[in-house]
C-alpha positions as CSV (number, residue, x, y, z in Angstrom):
1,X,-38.1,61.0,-34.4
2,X,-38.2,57.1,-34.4
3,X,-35.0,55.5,-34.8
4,X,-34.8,51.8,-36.6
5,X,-32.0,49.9,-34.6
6,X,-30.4,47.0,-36.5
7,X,-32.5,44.6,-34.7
8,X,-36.3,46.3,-36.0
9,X,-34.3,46.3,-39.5
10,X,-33.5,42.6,-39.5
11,X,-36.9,42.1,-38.1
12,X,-38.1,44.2,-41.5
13,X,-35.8,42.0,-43.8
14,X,-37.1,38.8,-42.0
15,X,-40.5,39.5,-42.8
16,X,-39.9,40.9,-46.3
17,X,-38.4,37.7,-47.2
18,X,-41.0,35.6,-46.0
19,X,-43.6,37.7,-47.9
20,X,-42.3,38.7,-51.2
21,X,-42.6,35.0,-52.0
22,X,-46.6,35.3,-52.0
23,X,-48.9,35.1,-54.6
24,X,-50.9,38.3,-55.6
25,X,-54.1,36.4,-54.3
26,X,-52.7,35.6,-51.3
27,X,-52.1,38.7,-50.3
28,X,-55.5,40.2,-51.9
29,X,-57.6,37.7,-49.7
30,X,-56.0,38.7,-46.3
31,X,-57.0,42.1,-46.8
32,X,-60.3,40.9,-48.0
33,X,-60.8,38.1,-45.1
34,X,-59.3,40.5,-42.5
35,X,-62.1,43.4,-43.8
36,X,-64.9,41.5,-43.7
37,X,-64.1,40.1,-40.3
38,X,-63.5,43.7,-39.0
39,X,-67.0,44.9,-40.7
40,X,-68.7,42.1,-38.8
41,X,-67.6,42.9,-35.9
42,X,-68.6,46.7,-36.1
43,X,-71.9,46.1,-37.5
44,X,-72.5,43.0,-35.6
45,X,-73.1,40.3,-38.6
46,X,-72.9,36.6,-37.0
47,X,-72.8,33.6,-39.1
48,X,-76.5,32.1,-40.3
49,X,-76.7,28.4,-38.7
50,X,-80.3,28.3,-40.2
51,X,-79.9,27.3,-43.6
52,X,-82.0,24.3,-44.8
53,X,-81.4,21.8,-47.8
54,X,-82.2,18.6,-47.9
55,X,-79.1,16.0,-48.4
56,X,-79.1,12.3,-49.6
57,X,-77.2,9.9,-48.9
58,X,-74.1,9.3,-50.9
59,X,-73.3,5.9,-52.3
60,X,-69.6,4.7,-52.1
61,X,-68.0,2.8,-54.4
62,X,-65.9,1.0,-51.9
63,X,-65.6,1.1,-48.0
64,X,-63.5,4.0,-47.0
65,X,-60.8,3.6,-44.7
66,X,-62.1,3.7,-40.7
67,X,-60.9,6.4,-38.5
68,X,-58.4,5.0,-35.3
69,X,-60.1,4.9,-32.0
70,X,-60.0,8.9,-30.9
71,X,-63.0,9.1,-28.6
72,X,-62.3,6.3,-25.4
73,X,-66.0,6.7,-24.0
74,X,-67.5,8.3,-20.9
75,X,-66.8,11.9,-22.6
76,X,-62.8,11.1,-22.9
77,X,-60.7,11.7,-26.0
78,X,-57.2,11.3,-27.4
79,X,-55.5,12.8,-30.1
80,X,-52.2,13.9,-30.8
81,X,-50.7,11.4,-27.6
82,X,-52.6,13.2,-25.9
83,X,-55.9,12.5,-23.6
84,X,-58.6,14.8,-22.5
85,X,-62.2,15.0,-20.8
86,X,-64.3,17.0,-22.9
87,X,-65.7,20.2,-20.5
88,X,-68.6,21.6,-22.5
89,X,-65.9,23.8,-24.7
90,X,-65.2,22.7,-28.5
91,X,-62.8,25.7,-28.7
92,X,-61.0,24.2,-25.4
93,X,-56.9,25.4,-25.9
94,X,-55.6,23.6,-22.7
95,X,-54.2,20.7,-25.1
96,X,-52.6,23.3,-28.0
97,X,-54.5,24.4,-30.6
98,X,-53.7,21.4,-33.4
99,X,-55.9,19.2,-30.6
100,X,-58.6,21.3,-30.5
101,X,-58.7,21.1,-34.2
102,X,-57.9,17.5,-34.7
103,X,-61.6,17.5,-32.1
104,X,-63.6,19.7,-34.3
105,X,-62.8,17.6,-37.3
106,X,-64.7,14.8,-35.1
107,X,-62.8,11.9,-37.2
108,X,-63.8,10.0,-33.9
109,X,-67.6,9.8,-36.0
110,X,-66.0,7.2,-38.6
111,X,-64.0,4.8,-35.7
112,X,-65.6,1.3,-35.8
113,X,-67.2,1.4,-32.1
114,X,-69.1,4.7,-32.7
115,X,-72.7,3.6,-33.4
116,X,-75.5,6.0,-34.8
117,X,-77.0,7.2,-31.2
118,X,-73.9,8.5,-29.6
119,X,-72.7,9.8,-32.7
120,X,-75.9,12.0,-33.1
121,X,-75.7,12.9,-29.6
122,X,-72.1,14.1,-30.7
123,X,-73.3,16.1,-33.5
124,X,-76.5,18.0,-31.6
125,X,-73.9,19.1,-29.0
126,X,-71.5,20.3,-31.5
127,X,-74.6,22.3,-33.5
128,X,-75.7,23.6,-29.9
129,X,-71.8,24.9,-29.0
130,X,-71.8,26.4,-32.4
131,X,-72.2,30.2,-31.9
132,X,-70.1,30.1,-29.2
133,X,-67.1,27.9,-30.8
134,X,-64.6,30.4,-32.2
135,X,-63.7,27.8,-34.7
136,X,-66.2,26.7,-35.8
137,X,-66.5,28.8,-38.7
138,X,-62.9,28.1,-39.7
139,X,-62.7,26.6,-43.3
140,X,-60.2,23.7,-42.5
141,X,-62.0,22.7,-39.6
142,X,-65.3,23.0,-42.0
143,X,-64.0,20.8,-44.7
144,X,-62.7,17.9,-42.5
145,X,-65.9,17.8,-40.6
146,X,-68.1,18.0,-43.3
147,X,-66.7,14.9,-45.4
148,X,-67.2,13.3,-41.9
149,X,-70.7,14.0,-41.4
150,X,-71.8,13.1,-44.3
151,X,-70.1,9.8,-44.4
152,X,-71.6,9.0,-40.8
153,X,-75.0,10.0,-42.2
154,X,-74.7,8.1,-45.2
155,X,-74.4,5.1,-43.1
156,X,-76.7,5.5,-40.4
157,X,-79.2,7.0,-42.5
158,X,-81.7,4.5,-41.6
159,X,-81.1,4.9,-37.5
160,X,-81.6,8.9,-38.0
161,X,-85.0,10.5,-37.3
162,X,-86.5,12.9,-39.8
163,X,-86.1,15.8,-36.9
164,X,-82.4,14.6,-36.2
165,X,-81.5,14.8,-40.2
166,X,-83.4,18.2,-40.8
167,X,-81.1,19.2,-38.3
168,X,-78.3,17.7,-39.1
169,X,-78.9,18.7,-42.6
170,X,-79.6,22.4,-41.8
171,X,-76.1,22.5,-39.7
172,X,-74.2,21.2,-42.7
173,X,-75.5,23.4,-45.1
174,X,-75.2,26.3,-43.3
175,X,-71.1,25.6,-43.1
176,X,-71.2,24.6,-46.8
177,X,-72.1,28.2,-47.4
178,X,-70.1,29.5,-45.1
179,X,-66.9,27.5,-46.2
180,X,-68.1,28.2,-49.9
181,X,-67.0,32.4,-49.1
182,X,-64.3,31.7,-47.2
183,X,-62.1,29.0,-49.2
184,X,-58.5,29.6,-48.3
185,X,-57.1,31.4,-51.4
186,X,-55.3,33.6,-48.2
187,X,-52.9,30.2,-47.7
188,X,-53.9,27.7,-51.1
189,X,-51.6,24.6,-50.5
190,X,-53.2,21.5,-48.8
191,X,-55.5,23.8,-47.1
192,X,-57.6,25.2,-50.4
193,X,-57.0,21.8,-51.7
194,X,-59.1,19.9,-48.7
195,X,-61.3,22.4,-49.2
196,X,-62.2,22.1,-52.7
197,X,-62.5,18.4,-52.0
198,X,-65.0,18.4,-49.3
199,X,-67.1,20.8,-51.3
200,X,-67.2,18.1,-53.6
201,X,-69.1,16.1,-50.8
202,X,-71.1,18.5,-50.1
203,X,-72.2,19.9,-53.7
204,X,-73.2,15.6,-54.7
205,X,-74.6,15.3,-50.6
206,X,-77.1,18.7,-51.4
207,X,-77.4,18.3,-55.2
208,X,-76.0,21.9,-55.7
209,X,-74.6,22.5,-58.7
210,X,-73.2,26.2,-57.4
211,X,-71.1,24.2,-55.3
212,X,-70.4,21.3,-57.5
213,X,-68.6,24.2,-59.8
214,X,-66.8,25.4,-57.5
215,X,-65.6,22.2,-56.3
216,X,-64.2,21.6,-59.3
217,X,-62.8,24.6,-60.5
218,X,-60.4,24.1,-57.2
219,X,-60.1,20.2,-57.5
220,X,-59.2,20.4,-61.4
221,X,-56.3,23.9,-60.7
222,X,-55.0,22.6,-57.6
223,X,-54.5,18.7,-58.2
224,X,-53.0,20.1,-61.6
225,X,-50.6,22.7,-59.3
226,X,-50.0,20.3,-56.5
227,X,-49.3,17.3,-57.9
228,X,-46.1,17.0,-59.4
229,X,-45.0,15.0,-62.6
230,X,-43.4,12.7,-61.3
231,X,-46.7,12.1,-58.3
232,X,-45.8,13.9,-55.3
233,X,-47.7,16.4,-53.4
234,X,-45.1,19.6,-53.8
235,X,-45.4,20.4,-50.0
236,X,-42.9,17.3,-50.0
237,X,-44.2,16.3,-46.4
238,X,-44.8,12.1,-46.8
239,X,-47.6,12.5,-44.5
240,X,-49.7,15.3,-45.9
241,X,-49.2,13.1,-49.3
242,X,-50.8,10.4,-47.7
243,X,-53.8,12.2,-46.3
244,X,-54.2,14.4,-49.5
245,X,-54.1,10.9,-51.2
246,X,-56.9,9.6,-49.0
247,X,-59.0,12.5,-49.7
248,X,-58.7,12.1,-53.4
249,X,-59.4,8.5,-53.4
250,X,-62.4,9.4,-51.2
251,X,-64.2,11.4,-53.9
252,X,-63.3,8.9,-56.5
253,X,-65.4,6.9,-54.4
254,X,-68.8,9.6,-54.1
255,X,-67.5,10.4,-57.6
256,X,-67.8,6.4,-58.7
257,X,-70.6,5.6,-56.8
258,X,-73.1,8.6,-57.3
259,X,-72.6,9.1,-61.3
260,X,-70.5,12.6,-61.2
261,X,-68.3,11.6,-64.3
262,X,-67.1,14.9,-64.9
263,X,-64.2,15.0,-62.7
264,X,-63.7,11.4,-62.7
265,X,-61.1,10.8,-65.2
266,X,-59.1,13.3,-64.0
267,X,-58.7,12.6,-60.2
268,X,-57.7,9.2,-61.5
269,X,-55.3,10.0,-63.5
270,X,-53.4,11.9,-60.4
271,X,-54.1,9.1,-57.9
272,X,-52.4,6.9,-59.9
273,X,-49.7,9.0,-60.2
274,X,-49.6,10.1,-56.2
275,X,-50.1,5.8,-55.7
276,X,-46.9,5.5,-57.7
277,X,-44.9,7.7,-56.1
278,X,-45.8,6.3,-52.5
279,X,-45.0,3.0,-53.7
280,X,-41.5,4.3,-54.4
281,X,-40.6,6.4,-51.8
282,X,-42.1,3.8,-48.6
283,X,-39.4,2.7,-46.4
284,X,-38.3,-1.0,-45.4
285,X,-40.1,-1.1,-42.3
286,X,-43.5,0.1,-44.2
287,X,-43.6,3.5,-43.1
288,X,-43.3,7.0,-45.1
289,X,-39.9,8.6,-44.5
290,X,-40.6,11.3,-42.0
291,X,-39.6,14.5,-43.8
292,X,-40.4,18.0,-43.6
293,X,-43.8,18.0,-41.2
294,X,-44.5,14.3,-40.9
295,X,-45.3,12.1,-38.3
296,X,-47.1,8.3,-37.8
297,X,-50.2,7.9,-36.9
298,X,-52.0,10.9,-38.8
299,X,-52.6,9.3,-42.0
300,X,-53.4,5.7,-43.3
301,X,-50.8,3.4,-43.4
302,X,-49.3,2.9,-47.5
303,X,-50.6,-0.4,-47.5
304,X,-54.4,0.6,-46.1
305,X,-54.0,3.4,-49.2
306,X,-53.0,0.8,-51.3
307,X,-55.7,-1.4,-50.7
308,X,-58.2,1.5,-50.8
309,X,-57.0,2.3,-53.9
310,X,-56.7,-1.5,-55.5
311,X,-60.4,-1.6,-54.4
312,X,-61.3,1.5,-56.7
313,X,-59.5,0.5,-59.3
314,X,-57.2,2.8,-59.4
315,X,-53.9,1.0,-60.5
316,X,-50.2,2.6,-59.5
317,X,-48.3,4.6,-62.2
318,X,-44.8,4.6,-61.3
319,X,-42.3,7.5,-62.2
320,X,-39.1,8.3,-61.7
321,X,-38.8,10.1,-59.0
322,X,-37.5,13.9,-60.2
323,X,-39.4,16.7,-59.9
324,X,-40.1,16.4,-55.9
325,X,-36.0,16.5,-55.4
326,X,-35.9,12.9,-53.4
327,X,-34.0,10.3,-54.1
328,X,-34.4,6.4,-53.0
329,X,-31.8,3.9,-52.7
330,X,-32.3,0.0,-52.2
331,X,-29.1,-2.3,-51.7
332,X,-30.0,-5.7,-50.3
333,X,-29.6,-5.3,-46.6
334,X,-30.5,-1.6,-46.2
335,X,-32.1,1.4,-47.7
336,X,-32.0,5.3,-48.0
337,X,-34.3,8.5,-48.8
338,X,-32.9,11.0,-49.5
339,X,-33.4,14.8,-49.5
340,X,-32.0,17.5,-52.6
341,X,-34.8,19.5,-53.1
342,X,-35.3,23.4,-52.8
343,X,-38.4,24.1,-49.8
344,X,-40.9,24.4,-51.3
345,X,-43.8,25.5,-52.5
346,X,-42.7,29.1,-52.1
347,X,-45.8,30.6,-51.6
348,X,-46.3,28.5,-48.3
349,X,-43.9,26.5,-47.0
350,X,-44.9,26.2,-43.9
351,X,-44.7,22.6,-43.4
352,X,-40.7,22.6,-44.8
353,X,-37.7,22.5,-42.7
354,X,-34.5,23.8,-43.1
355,X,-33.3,20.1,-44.0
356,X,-31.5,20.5,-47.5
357,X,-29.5,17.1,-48.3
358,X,-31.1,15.7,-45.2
359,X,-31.5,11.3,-45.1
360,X,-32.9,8.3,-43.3
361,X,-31.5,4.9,-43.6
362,X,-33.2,1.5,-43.0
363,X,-30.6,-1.7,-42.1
364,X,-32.4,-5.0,-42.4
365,X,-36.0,-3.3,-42.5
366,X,-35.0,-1.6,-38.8
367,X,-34.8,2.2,-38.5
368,X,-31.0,3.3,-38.4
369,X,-30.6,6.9,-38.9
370,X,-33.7,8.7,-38.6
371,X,-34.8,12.4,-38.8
372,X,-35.8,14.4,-35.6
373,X,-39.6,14.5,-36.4
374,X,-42.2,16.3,-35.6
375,X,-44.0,16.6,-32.4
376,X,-45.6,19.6,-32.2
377,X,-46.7,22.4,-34.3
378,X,-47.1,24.8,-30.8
379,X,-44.5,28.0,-31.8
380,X,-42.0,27.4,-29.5
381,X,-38.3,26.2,-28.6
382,X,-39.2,22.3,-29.9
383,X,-41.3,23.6,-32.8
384,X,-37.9,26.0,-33.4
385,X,-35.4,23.2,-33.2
386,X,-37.1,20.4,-35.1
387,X,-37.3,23.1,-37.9
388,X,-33.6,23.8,-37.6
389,X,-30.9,22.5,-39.4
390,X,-29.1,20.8,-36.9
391,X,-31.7,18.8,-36.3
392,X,-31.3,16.9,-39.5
393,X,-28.9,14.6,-40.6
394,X,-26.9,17.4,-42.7
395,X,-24.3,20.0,-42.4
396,X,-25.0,23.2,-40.8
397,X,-22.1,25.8,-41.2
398,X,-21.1,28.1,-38.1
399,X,-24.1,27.0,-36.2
400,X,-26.8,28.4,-39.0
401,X,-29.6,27.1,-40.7
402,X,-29.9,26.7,-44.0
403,X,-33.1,28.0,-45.1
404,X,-34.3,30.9,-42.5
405,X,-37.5,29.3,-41.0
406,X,-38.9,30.8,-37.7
407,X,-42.4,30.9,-36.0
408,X,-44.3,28.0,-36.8
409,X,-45.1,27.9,-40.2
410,X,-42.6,30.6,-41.4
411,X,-39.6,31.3,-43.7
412,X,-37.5,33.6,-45.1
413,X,-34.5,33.4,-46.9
414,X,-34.3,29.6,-48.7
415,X,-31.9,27.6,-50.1
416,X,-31.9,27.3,-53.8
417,X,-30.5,24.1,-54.8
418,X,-28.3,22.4,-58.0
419,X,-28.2,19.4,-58.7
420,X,-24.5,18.9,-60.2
421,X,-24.3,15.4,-61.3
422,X,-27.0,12.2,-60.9
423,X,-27.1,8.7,-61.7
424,X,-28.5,5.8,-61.0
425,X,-26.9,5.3,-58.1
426,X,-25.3,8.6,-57.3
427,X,-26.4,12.4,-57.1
428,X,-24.5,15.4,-56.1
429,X,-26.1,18.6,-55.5
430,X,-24.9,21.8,-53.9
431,X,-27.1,24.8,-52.4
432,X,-26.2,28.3,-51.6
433,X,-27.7,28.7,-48.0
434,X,-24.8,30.1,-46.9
435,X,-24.3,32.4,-49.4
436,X,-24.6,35.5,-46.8
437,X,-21.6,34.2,-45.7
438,X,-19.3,33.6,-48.2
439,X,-20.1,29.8,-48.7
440,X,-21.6,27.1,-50.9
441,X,-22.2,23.7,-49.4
442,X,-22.9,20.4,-51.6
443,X,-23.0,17.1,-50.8
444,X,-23.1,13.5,-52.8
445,X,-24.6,10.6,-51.9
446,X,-23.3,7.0,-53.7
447,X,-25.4,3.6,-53.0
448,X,-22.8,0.9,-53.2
449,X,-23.7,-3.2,-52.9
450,X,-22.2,-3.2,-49.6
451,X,-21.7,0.4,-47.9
452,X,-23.6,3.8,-48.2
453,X,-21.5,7.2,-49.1
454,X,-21.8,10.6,-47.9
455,X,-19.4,13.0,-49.0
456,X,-20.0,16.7,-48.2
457,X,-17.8,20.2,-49.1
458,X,-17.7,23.6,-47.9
459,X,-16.8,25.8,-50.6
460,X,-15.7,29.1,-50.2
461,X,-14.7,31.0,-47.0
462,X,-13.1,28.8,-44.5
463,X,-15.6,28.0,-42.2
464,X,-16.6,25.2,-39.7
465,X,-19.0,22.8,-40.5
466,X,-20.8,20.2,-38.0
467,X,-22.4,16.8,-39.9
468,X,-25.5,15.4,-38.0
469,X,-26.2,12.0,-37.8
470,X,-29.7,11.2,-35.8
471,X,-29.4,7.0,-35.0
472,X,-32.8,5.5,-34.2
473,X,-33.7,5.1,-30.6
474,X,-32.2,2.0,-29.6
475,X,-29.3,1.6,-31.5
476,X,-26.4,1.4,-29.2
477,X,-23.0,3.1,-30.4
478,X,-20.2,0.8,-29.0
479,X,-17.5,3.0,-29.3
480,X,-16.8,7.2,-31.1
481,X,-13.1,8.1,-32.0
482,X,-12.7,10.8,-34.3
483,X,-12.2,8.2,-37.6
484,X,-15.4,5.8,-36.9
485,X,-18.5,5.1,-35.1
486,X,-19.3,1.6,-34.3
487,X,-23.1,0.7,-33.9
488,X,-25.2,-1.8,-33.4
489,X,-26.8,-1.3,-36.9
490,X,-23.8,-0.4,-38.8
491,X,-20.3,1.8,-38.7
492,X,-20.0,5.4,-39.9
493,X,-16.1,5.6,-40.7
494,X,-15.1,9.3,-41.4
495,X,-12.7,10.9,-43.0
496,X,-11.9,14.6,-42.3
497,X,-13.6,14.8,-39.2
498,X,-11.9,17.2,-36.7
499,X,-13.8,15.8,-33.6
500,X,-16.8,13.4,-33.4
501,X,-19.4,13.9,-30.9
502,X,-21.9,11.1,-29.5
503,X,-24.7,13.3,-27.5
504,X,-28.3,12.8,-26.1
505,X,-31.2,14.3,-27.6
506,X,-34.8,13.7,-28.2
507,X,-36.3,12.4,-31.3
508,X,-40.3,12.0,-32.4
509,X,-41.9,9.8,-34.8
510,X,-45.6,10.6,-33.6
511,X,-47.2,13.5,-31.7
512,X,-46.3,15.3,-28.4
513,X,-43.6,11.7,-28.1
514,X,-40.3,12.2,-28.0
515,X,-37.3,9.1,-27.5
516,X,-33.9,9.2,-26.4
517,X,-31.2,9.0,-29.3
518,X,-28.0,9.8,-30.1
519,X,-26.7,12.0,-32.3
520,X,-23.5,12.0,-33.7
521,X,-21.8,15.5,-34.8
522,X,-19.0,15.3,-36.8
523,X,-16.7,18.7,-37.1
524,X,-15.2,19.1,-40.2
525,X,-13.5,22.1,-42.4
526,X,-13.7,21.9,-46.4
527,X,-14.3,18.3,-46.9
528,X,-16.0,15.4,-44.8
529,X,-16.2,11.7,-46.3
530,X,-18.7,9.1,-43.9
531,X,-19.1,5.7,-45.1
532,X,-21.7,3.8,-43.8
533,X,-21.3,0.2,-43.2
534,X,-24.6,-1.4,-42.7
535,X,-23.8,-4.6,-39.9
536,X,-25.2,-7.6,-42.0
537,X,-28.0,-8.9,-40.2
């Protein structure tokens, strides 16, 4: 008989919680996905490569914003940080796979240098590797590259023989069906999204109206899910707003400039809402706060989304910022984000981290205290840790996170939060992520003209808690006692601190880079006060 040991049942309760959060179709499409991918196997079905439509070229209604500089020449590329001769092999693992996808999008098609020759050349030896790429059937992969061919066709039309486009042509179509039974109802989020939107492309590219309806049964239900009232993308990751942003502006353009009115209004109508929220959640320094699964260098810059957006007409609609549980405040000589929202969306939160009541702070449009970041999404020990609590400038209790993530795109038990009490310049808000042990944590955060206020409680059981403070590489602390630490940005001056701890650790603001920073870890028990004192500049 088969005994379950304690671990195999925390094991069963980890996985539980991570599942009974899923939708019905979720959980009815992985069966179904993971069915017809056995049956093909046994019986032998391969994909069809070999169906022929003729596209057109799309017109734009304004220039869309050009890829960065990926492929280096002479059959080098670099993405992620992270450089690499290409061997023959699209499906190539050496560099992780999140490189070997960011390839098989091919972005590097759309960078200013890549002219219409090598870029053909690029595409015949991606149709060649085809039945041999094991990814290349993947429906993210298939939406990304798809927007990008057709945009490098639509401009090179004219360079393109007939024989190169009825290749091309029968390539792309081929993966239009293919992505068309196999959208990603198994995951939704960003993912069904992206797909919905470069079906779009490829229903106006191929004139197919089965497509076109599909494209926007999924653009008008999942722009209505994902965006929130108030204009943010409810995955709550800065930098997947951004590119989902992009996208949306990108098929206002084909929308705009190729007479598909039907879905027009809408999608303006939510980028003017997704504009106005970026506008009012962009840091000092111009960048996105780097929350939850965010890093530079992915997405456009807010002022290159701006001006693609000013371009289109499409004006920003400013709201208050409520519904996506972030705050922002703005004193002359420094500014904060803020973090009291619940992870979210529940169904997939696999970009969240366990960073309830987390913040960044700008002095004098530097960096000051920053969050960890992310450099990788490889499952791991750094993919653990920059998920973890303690990697955020918050308060984990007796060395715990609080929201159970694990794996790489995984978690369980989350932290349901309240917010207590919230002005203008002041919100308190409490969560029970440590409710398995007997405690309830909150924290406020007050904006004042000349200093910033943290104050955070343990309620409950009497149990240790350890406040993180992450300073930006390159600020210097001058000197730690247990009542203040003096930088050279500002002072943190504490107040219930039991010991204060200036240590090394790595932070990232981009991909597969990390920076030496210190962190400060304040000890506390019931009730820690930390003033910040921004150095006037």
């Amino acid at each position: 008989m088969t005994i379950l040991t304690s671990n195999d049942a925390v094991k069963l309760l980890k996985y539980y919680n991570t599942i009974r959060y899923l939708k019905p179709v979720q959980m009815q499409y992985q069966v179904l996905y993971k069915a017809k991918a056995l049956l093909g196997k046994v019986f032998g079905r391969k994909p069809c490569y070999a169906m022929y439509r003729q596209g057109r070229c799309l017109r734009f209604a304004a220039p869309w914003i050009e890829k960065p500089e990926s492929y280096c020449g002479n059959g080098e590329f670099e993405f992620l940080g992270l450089r690499y001769k290409f061997n023959g092999t699209w499906d190539d693992r050496s560099n992780g796979d999140l490189w070997r996808y960011n390839f098989n999008y091919m972005d590097f098609l759309l960078q200013p240098s890549m002219g219409a020759e090598e870029g053909c050349e690029w595409i015949e030896k991606f149709i060649a590797s085809m039945p041999l790429n094991s990814i290349a059937n993947d429906p993210y992969p298939i939406s990304l590259r798809g927007i990008n061919w057709i945009k490098f066709v639509s401009r090179h039309r004219d360079s393109l023989s007939a024989e190169q486009m009825k290749r091309i042509d029968t390539a792309l179509y081929s993966q239009y069906l293919i992505l068309a039974g196999r959208v990603e109802k198994h995951l939704l989020a960003n993912h069904y999204l992206e797909n919905g939107f470069s079906l779009l492309f490829g229903a106006l590219y191929f004139n197919d109206e089965k497509l076109l309806r599909l494209a926007g049964k999924i653009i008008r239900s999942q722009l209505e899910e994902q965006i929130l009232p108030d204009g943010a993308h409810f995955e709550l990751s800065p930098m997947y707003h951004c590119v989902i942003l992009e996208r949306l502006l990108d098929c206002i353009s084909i929308a705009k400039g190729n007479g598909c009115k039907e879905l027009l209004d809408f999608m303006f109508g939510k980028a003017k809402k997704m504009l106005g929220w970026l506008t009012a959640v962009v840091m000092s320094d111009g960048n996105i706060p780097l929350l939850n699964d965010s890093a530079l260098g992915i997405a456009p810059l807010p002022a290159e989304l701006a001006e693609y957006a000013d371009t289109l007409g499409v004006n920003s609609l400013k709201n208050p910022l409520l519904e996506c549980g972030y705050r922002r405040f703005e004193r002359e000589g420094y500014d904060v984000f803020a973090d009291v929202a619940a992870i979210g969306p529940s169904y997939n939160p696999g970009h969240s981290h366990a960073d309830t009541f987390t913040f960044v702070m700008n002095v004098a449009g530097k960096p000051f205290i920053v969050d960890t970041g992310t450099s990788t999404y490889t499952a791991g020990t750094r993919r653990s840790y920059e998920r973890s609590t303690i990697a955020h400038n918050t308060v984990s209790v007796a060395g715990r996170d609080s929201s159970r993530v694990w794996g790489s795109f995984r978690c369980a038990e989350r932290a349901k939060v309240v917010i207590d009490d919230e002005t203008c310049n002041y919100v308190k808000a409490s969560h029970n992520g440590y409710s398995s042990m007997g405690v309830t944590v909150s924290r406020s955060f007050a904006a004042g003209e000349k200093e910033f206020t943290v104050i955070d409680e343990i309620h409950g059981k009497d149990a240790e808690g350890i406040a993180s403070f992450h300073l930006a590489p390159g600020v210097e602390v001058i000197s730690a006692t247990d009542a203040e630490a003096v930088t050279s940005l500002g002072t943190l001056r504490f107040s219930g601190a039991s010991a204060v701890v200036a240590e090394t650790v790595e932070v990232s603001s981009s991909y597969n880079s990390l920076q030496s920073a210190v962190r400060l870890s304040v000890s506390f028990r019931k009730r820690l006060s930390t003033v910040i004192v921004p150095k006037t500049i």
